[in-house]
gemmi code that builds the backbone of each chain (N, CA, C; Angstrom):
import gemmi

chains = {
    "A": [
        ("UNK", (5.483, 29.995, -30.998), (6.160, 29.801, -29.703), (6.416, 28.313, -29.454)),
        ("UNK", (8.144, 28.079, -28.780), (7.897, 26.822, -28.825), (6.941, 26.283, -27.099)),
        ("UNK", (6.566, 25.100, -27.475), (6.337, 24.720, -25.726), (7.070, 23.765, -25.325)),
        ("UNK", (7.179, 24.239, -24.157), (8.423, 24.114, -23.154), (8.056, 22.496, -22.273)),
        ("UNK", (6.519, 22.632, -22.741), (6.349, 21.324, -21.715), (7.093, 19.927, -21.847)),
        ("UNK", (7.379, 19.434, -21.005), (8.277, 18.211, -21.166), (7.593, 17.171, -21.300)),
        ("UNK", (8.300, 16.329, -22.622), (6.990, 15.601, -23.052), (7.555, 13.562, -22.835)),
        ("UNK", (6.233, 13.185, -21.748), (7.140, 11.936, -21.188), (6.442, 11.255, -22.241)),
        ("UNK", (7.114, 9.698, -22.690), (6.479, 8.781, -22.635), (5.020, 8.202, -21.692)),
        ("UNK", (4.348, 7.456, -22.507), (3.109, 7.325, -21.357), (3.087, 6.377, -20.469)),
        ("UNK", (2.955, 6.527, -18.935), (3.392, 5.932, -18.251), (2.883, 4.028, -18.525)),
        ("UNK", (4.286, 3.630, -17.660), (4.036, 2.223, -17.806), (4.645, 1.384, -16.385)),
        ("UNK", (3.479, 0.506, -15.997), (3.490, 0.284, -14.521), (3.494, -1.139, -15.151)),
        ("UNK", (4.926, -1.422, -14.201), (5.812, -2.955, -14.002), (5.507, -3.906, -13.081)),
        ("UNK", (5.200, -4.882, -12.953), (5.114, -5.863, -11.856), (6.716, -6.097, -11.587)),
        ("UNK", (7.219, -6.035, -10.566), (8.807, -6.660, -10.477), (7.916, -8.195, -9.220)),
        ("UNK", (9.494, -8.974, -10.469), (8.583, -10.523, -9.866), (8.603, -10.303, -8.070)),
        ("UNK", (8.077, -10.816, -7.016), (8.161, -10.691, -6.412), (9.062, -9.481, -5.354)),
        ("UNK", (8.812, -8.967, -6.167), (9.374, -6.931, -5.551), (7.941, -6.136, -5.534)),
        ("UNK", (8.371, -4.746, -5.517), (7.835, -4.338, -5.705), (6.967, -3.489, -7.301)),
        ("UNK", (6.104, -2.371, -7.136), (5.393, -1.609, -8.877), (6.289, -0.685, -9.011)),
        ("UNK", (7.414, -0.597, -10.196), (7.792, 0.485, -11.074), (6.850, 1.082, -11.683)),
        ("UNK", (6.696, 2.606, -11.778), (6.119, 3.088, -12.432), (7.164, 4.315, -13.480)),
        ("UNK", (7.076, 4.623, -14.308), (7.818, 5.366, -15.496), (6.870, 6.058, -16.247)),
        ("UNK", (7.411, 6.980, -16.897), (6.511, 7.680, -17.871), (5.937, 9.012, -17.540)),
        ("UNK", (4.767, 8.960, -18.212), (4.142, 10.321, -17.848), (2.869, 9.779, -16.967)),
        ("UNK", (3.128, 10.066, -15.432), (2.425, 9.673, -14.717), (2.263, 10.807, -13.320)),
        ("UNK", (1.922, 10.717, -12.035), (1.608, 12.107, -11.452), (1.146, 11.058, -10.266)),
        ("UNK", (1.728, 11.214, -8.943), (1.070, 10.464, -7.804), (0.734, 11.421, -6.397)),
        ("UNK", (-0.124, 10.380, -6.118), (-1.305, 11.638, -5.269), (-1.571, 10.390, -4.056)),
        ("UNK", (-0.638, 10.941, -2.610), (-0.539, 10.267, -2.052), (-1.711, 10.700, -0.314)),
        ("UNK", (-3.240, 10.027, -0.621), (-3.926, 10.702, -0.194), (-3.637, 10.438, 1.687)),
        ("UNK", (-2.817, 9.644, 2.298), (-2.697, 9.536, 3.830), (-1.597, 10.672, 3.971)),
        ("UNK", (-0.934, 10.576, 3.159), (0.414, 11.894, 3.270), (0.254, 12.892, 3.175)),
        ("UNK", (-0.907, 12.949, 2.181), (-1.159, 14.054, 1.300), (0.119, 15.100, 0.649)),
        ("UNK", (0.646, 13.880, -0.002), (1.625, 14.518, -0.719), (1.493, 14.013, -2.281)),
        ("UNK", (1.712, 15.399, -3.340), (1.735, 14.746, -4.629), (2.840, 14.985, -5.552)),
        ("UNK", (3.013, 13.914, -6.312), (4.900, 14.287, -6.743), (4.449, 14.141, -8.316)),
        ("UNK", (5.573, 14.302, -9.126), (5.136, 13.672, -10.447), (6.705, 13.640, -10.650)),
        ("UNK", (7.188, 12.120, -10.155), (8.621, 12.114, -10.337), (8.777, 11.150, -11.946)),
        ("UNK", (9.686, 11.018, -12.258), (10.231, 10.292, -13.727), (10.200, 9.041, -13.426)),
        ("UNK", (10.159, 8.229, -12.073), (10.438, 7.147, -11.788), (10.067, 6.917, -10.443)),
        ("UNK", (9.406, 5.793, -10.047), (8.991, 5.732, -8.637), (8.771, 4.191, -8.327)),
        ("UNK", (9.180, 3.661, -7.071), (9.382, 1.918, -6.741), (7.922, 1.999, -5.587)),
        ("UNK", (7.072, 1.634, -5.889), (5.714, 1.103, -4.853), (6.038, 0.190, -3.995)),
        ("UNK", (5.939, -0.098, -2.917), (5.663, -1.329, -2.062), (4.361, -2.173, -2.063)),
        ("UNK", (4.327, -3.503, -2.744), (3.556, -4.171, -2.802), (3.133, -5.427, -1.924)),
        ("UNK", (3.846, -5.618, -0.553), (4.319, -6.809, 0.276), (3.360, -6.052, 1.376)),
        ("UNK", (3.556, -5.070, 1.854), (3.084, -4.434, 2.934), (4.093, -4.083, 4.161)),
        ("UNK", (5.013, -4.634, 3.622), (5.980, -5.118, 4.914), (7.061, -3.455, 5.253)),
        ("UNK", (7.315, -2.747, 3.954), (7.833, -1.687, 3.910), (8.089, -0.647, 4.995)),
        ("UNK", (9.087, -0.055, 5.549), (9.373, 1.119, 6.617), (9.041, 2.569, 6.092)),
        ("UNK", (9.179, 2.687, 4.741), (8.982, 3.491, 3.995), (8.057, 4.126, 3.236)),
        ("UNK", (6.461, 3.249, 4.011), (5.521, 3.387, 2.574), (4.889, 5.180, 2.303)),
        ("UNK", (4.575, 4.977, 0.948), (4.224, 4.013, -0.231), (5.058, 3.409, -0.928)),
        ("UNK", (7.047, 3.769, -0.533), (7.718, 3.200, -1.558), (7.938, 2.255, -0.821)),
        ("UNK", (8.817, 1.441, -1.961), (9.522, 0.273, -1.401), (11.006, 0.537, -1.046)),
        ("UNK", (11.597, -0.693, 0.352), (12.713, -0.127, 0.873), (13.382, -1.488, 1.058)),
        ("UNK", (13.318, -2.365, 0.389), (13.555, -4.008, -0.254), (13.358, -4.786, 0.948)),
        ("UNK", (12.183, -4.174, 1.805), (11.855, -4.989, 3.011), (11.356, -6.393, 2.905)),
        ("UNK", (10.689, -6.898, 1.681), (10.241, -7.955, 0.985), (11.688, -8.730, 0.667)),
        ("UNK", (12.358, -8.509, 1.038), (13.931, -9.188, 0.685), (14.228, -10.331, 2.169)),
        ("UNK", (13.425, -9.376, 3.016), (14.270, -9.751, 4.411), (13.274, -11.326, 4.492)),
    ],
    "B": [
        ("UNK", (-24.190, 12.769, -21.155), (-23.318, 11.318, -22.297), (-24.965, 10.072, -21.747)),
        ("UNK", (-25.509, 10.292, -20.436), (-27.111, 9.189, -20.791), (-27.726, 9.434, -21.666)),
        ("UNK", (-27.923, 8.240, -22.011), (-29.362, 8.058, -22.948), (-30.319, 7.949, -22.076)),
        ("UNK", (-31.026, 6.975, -23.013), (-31.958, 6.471, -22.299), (-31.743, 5.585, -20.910)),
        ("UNK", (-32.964, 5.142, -20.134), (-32.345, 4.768, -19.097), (-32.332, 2.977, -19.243)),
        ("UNK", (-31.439, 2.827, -18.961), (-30.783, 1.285, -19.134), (-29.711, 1.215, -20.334)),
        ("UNK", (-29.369, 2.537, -20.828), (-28.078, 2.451, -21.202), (-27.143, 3.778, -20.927)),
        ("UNK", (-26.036, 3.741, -20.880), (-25.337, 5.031, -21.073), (-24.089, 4.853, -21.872)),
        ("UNK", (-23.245, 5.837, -22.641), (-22.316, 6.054, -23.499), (-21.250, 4.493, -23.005)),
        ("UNK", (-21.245, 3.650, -23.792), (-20.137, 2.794, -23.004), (-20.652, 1.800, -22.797)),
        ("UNK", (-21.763, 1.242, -21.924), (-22.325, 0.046, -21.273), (-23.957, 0.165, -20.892)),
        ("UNK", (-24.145, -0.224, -19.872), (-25.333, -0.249, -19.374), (-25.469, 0.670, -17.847)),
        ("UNK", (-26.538, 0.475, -17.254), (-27.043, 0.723, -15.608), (-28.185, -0.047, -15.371)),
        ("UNK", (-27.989, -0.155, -13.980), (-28.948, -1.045, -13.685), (-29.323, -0.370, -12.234)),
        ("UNK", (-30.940, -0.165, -12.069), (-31.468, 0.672, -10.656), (-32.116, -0.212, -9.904)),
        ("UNK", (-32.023, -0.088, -8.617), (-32.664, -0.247, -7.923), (-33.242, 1.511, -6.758)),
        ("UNK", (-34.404, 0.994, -5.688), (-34.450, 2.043, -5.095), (-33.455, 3.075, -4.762)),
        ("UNK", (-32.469, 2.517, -4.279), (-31.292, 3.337, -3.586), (-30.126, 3.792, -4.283)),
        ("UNK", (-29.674, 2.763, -5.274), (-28.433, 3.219, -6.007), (-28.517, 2.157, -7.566)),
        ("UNK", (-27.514, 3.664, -8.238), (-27.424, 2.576, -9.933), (-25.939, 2.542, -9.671)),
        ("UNK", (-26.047, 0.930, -10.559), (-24.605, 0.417, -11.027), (-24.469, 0.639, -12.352)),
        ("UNK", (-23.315, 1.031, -12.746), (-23.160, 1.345, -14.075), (-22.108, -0.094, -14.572)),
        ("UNK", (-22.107, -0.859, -15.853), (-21.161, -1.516, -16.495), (-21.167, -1.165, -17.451)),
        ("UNK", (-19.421, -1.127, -17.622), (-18.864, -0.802, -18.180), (-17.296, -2.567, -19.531)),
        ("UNK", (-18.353, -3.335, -20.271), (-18.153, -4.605, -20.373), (-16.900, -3.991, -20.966)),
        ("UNK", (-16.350, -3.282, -21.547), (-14.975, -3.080, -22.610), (-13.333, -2.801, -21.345)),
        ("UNK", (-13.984, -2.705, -20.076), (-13.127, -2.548, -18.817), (-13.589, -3.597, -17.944)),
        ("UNK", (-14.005, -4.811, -18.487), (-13.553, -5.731, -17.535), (-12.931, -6.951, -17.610)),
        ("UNK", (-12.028, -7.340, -16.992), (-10.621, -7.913, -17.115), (-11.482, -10.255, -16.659)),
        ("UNK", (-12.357, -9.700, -16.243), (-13.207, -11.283, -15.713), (-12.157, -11.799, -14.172)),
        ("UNK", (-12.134, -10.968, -13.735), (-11.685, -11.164, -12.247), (-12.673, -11.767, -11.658)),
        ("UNK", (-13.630, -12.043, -11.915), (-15.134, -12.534, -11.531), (-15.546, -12.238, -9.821)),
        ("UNK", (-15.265, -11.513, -9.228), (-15.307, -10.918, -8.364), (-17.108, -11.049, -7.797)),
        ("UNK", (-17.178, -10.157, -8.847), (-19.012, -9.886, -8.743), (-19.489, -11.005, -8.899)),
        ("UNK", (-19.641, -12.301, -9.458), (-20.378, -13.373, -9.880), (-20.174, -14.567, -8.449)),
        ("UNK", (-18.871, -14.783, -7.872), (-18.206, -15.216, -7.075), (-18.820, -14.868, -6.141)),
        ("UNK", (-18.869, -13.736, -5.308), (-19.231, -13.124, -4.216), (-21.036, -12.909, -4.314)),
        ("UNK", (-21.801, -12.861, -5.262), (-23.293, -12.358, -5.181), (-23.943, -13.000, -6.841)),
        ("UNK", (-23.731, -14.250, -6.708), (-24.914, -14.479, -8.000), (-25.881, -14.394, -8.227)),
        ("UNK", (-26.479, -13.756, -6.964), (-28.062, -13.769, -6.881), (-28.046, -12.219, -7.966)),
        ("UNK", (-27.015, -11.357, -7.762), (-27.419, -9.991, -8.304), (-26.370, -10.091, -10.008)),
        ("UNK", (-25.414, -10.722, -9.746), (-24.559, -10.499, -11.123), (-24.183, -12.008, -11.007)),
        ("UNK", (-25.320, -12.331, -12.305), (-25.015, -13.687, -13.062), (-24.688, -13.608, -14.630)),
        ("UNK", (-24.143, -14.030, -14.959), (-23.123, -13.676, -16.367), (-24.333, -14.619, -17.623)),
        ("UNK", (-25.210, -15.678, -16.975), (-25.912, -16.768, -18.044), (-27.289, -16.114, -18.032)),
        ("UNK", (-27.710, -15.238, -17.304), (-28.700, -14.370, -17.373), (-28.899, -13.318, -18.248)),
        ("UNK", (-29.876, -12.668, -18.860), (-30.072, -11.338, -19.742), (-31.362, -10.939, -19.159)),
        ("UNK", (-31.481, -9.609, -18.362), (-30.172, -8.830, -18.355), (-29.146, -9.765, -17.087)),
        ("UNK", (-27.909, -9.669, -16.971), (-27.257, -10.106, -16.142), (-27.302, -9.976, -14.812)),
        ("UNK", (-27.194, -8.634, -14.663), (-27.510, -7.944, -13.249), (-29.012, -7.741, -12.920)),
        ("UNK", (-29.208, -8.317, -11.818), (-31.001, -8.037, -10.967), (-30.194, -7.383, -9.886)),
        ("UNK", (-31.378, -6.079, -10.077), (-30.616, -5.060, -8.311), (-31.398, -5.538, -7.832)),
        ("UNK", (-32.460, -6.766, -7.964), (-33.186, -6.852, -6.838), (-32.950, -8.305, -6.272)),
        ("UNK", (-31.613, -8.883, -5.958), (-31.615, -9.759, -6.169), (-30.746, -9.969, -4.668)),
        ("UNK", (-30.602, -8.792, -4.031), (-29.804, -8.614, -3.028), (-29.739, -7.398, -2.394)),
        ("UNK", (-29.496, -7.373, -0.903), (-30.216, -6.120, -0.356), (-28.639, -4.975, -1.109)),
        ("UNK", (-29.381, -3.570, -0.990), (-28.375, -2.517, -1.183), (-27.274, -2.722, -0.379)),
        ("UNK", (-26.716, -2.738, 0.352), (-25.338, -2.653, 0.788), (-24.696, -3.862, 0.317)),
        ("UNK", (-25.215, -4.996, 0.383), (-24.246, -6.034, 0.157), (-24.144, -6.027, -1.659)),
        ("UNK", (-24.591, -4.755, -2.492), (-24.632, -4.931, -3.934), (-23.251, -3.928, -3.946)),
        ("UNK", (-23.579, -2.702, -2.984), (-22.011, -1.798, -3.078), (-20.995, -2.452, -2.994)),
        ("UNK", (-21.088, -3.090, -1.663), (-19.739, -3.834, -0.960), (-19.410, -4.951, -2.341)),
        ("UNK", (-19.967, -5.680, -2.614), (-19.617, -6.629, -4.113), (-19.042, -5.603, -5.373)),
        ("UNK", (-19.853, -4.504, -5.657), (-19.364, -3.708, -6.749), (-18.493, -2.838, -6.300)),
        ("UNK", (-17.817, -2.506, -4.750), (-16.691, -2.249, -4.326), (-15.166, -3.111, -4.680)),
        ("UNK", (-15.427, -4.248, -5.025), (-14.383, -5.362, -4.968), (-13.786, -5.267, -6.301)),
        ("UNK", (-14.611, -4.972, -7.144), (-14.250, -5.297, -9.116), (-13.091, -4.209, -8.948)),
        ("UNK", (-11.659, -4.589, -9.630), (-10.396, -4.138, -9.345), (-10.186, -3.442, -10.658)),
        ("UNK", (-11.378, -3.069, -11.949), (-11.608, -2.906, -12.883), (-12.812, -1.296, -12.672)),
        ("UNK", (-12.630, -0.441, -14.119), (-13.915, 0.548, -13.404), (-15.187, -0.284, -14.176)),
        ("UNK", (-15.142, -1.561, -14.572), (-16.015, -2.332, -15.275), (-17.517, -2.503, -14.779)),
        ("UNK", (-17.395, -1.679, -13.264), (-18.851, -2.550, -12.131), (-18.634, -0.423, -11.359)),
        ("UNK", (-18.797, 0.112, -11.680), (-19.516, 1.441, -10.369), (-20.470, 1.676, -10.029)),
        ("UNK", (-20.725, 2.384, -9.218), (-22.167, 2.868, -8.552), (-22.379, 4.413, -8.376)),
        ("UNK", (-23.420, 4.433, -7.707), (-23.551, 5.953, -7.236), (-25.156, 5.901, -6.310)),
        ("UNK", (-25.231, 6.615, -5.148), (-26.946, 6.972, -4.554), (-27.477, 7.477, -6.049)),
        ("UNK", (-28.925, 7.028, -6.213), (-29.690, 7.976, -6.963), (-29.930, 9.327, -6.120)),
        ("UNK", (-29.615, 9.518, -5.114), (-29.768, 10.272, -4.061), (-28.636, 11.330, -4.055)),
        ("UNK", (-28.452, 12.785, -5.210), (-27.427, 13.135, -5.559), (-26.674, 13.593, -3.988)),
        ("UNK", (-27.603, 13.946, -3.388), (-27.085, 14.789, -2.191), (-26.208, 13.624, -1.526)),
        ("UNK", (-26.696, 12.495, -1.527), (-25.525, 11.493, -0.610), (-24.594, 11.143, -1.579)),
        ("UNK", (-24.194, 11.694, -2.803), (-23.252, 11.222, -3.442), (-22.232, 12.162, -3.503)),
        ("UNK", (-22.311, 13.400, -2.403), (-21.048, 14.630, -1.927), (-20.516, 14.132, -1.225)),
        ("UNK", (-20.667, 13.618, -0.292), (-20.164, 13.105, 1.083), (-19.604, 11.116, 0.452)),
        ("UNK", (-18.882, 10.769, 0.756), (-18.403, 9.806, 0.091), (-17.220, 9.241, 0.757)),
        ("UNK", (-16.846, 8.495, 1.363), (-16.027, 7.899, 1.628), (-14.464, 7.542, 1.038)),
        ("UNK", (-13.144, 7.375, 0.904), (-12.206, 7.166, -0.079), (-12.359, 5.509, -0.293)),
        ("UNK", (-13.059, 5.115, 1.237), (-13.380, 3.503, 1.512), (-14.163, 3.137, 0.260)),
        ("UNK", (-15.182, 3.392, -0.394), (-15.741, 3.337, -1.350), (-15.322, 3.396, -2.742)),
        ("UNK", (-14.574, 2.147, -3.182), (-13.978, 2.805, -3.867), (-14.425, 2.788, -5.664)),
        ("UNK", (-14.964, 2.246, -5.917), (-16.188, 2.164, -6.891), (-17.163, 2.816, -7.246)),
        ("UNK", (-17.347, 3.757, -6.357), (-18.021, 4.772, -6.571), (-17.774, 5.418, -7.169)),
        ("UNK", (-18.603, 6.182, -8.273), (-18.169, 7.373, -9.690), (-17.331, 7.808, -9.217)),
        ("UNK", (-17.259, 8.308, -7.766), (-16.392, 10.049, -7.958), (-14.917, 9.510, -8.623)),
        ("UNK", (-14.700, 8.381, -7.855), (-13.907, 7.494, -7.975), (-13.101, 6.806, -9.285)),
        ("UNK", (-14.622, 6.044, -9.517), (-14.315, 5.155, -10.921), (-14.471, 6.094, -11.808)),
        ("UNK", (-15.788, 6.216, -12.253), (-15.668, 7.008, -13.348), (-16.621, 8.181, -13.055)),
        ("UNK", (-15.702, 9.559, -12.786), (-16.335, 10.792, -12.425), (-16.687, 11.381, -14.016)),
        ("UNK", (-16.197, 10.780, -15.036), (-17.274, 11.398, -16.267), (-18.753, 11.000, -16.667)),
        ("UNK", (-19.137, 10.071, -15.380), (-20.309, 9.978, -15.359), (-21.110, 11.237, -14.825)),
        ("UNK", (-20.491, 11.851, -14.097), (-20.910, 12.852, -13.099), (-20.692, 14.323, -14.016)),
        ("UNK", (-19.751, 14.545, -14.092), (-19.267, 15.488, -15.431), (-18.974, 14.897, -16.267)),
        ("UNK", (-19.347, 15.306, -17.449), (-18.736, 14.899, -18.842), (-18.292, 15.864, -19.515)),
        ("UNK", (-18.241, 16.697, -18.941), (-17.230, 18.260, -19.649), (-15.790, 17.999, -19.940)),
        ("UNK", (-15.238, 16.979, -19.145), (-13.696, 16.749, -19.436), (-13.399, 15.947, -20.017)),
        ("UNK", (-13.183, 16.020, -21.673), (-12.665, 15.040, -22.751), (-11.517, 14.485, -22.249)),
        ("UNK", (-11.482, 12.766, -22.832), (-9.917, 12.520, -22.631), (-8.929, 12.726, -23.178)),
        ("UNK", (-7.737, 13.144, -22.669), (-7.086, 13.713, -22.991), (-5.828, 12.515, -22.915)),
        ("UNK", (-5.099, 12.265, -23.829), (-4.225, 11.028, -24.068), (-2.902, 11.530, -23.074)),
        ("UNK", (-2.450, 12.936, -23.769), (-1.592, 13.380, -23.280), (-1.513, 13.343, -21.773)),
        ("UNK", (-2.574, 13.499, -20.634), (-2.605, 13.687, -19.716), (-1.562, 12.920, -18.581)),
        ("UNK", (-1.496, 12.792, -17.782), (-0.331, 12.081, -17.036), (-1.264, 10.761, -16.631)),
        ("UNK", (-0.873, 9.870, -16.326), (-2.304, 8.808, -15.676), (-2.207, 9.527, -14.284)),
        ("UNK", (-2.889, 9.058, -13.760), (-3.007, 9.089, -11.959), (-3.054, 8.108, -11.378)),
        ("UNK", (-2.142, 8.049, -10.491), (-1.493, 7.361, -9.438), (-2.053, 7.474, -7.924)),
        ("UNK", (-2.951, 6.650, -7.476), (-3.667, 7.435, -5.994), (-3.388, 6.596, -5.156)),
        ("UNK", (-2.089, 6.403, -3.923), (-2.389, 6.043, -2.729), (-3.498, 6.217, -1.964)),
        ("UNK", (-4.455, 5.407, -1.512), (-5.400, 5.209, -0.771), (-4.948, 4.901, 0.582)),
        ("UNK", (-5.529, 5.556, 1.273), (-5.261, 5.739, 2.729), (-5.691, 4.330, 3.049)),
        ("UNK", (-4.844, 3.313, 3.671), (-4.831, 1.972, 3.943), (-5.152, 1.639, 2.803)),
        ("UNK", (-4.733, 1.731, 1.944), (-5.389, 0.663, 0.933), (-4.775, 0.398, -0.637)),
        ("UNK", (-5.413, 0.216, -1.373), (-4.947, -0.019, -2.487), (-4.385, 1.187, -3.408)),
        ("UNK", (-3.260, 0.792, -4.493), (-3.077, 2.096, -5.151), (-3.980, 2.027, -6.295)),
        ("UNK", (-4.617, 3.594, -6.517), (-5.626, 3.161, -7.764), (-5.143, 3.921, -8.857)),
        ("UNK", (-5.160, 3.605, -10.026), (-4.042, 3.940, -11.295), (-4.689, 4.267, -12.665)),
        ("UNK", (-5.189, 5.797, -12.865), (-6.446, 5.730, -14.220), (-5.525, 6.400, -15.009)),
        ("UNK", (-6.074, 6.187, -15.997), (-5.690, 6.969, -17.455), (-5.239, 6.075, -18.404)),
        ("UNK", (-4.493, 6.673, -19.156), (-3.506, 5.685, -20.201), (-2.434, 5.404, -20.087)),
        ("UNK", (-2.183, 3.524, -19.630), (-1.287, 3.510, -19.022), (-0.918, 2.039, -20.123)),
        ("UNK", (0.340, 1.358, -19.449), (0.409, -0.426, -19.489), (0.825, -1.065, -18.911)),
        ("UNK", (0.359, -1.824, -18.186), (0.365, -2.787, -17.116), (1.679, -4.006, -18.026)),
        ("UNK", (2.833, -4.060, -17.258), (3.408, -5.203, -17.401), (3.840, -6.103, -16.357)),
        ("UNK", (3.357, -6.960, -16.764), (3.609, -8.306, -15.659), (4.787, -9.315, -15.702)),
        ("UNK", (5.232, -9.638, -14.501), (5.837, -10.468, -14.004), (6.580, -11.135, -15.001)),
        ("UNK", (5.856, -12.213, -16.037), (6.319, -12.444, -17.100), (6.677, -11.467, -18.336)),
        ("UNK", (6.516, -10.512, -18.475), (7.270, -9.568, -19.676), (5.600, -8.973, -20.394)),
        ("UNK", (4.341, -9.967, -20.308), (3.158, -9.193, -20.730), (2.948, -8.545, -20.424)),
        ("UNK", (1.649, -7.537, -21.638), (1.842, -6.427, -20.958), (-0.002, -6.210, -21.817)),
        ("UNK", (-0.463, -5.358, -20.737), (-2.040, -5.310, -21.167), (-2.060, -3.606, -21.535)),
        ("UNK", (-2.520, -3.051, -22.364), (-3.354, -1.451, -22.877), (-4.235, -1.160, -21.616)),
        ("UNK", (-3.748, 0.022, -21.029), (-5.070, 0.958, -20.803), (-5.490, 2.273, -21.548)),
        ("UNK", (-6.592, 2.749, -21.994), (-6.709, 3.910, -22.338), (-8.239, 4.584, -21.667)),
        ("UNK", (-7.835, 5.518, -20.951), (-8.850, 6.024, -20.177), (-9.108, 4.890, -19.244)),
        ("UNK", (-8.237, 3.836, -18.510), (-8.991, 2.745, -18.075), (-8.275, 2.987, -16.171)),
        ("UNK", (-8.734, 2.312, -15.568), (-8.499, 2.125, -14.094), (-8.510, 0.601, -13.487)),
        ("UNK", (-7.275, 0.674, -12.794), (-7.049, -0.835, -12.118), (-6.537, -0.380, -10.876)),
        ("UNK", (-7.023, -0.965, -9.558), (-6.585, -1.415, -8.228), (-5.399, -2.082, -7.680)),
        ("UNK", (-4.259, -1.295, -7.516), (-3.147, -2.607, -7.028), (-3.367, -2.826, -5.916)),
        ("UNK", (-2.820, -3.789, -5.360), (-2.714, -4.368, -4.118), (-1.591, -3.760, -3.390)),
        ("UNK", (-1.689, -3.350, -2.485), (-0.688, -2.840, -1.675), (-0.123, -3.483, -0.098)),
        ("UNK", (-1.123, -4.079, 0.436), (-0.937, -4.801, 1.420), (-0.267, -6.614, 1.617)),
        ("UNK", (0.014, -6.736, 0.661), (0.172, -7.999, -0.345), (-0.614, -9.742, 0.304)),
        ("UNK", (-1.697, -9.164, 0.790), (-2.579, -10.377, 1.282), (-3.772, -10.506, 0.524)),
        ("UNK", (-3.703, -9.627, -0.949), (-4.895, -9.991, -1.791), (-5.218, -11.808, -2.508)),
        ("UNK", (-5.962, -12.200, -2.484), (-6.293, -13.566, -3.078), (-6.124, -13.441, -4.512)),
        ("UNK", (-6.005, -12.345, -5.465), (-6.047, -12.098, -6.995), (-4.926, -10.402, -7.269)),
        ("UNK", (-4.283, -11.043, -6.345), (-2.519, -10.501, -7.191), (-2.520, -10.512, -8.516)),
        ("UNK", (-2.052, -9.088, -8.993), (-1.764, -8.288, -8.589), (-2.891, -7.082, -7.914)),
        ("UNK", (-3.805, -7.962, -7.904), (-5.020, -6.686, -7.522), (-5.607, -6.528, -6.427)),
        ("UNK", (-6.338, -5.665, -5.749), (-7.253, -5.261, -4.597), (-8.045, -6.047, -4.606)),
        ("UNK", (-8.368, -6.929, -3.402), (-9.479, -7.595, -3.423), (-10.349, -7.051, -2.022)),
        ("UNK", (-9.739, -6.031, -1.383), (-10.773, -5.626, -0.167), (-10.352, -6.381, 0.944)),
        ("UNK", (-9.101, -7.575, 0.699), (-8.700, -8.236, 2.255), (-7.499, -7.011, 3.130)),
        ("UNK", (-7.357, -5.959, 3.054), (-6.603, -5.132, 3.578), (-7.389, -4.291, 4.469)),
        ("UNK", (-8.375, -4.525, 4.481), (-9.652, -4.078, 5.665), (-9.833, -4.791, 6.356)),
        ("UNK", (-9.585, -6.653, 6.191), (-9.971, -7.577, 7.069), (-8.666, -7.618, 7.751)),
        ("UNK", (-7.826, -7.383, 6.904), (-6.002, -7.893, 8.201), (-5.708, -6.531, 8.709)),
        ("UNK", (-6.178, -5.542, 8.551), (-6.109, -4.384, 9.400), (-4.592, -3.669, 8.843)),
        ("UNK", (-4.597, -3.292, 7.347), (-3.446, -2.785, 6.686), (-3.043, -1.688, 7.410)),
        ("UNK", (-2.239, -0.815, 7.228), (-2.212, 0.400, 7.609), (-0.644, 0.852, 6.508)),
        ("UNK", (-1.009, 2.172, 6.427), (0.406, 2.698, 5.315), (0.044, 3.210, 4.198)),
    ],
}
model = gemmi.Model(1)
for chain_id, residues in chains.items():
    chain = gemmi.Chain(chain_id)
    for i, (resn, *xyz) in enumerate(residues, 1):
        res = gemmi.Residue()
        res.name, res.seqid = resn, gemmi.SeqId(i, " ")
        for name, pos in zip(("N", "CA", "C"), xyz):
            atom = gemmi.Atom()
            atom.name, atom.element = name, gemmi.Element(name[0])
            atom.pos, atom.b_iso = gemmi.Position(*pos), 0.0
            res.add_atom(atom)
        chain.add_residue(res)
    model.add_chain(chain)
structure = gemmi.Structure()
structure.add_model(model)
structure.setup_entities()
């Protein structure tokens, strides 16, 4: 049988220079104030604090 | 996965009455966190390094709370207070390393890492991953755990240093 599971690369978490954490790969987030958990292909963190949007980033670190 | 006591699979422990710290030297990055904040208990020119008696219990958690590495955890010897647990705590096995607690779950490479927003706080990031930085480097994790900073008022960017409790983070 084949398996069907989809097979990521292993995840790899980016510093963007003064932005925010890319994350990629095979990774799974578990967002415990939301309590929401995703396991998307791609996801932008907010690392400034400053964000409208958190946990992502919404290029509020721009302003 | 214990041996004997003053070592376990990996590193060492070190007891006092109330709680053991486990190190873990192959996961730590020398953020010097622990040495900085409490030399009386973790001095690096010493053997053994760590004296639990060298500083009262809470101020040894709160120090082995800070290491942004799972290089420094804890736990109550007191299993029953180690159900109830805080997310604030974040060094703590359940936390750092829950195969101290179970060791039934081999690592598994394939696995996804985990990604944990912490309620106010830092994101915490285990498994097998790679950290690339700013400049294009890039560090190995395997089976390993690091603290980002999320509030961006840490003193040791890119990591958690515990000042997102003092400026009153929220998010």
């Amino acid at each position: 049988m084949e398996n069907n599971k989809e097979i990521k690369p292993q995840a790899v978490v980016e510093l963007i220079e003064h932005g925010p954490i890319k994350i990629t790969g095979n990774f799974r987030v578990n967002d415990l104030k939301r309590i929401k958990e995703e396991s998307p292909s791609e996801i932008w963190l907010c690392r400034c604090g400053r964000s409208n949007n958190k946990p992502y980033c919404d290029e509020s670190h721009k302003k | 996965m214990e041996k004997s006591d003053g070592q376990f699979s990996g590193g060492r422990k070190y007891k006092n009455k109330d709680i053991t710290v486990y190190w873990k030297p192959s996961a730590c990055i020398h953020a010097s966190y622990c040495y900085r904040e409490l030399i009386e208990v973790f001095d690096p020119s010493r053997r053994p390094w760590v004296d639990m008696q060298g500083a009262s219990t809470e101020k040894i958690i709160e120090v082995v709370n800070l290491c942004p590495t799972d290089a420094l955890a804890w736990k109550w010897n007191d299993e029953e207070k180690n159900k109830s647990i805080g997310d604030d705590q974040y060094n703590h096995i359940n936390f750092r390393r829950p195969e101290l607690i179970d060791d039934l779950e081999p690592v598994n490479e394939e696995l996804p890492a985990s990604v944990k927003i912490m309620t106010d706080g830092p994101i915490v990031i285990k498994g097998s991953f790679s950290l690339v930085y700013e400049d294009g480097s890039r560090k190995e994790f395997r089976d390993g755990m690091i603290s980002l900073c999320r509030c961006g008022v840490s003193d040791h960017q890119p990591f958690c240093d515990g000042r997102h409790r003092k400026v009153g983070f929220t998010g």
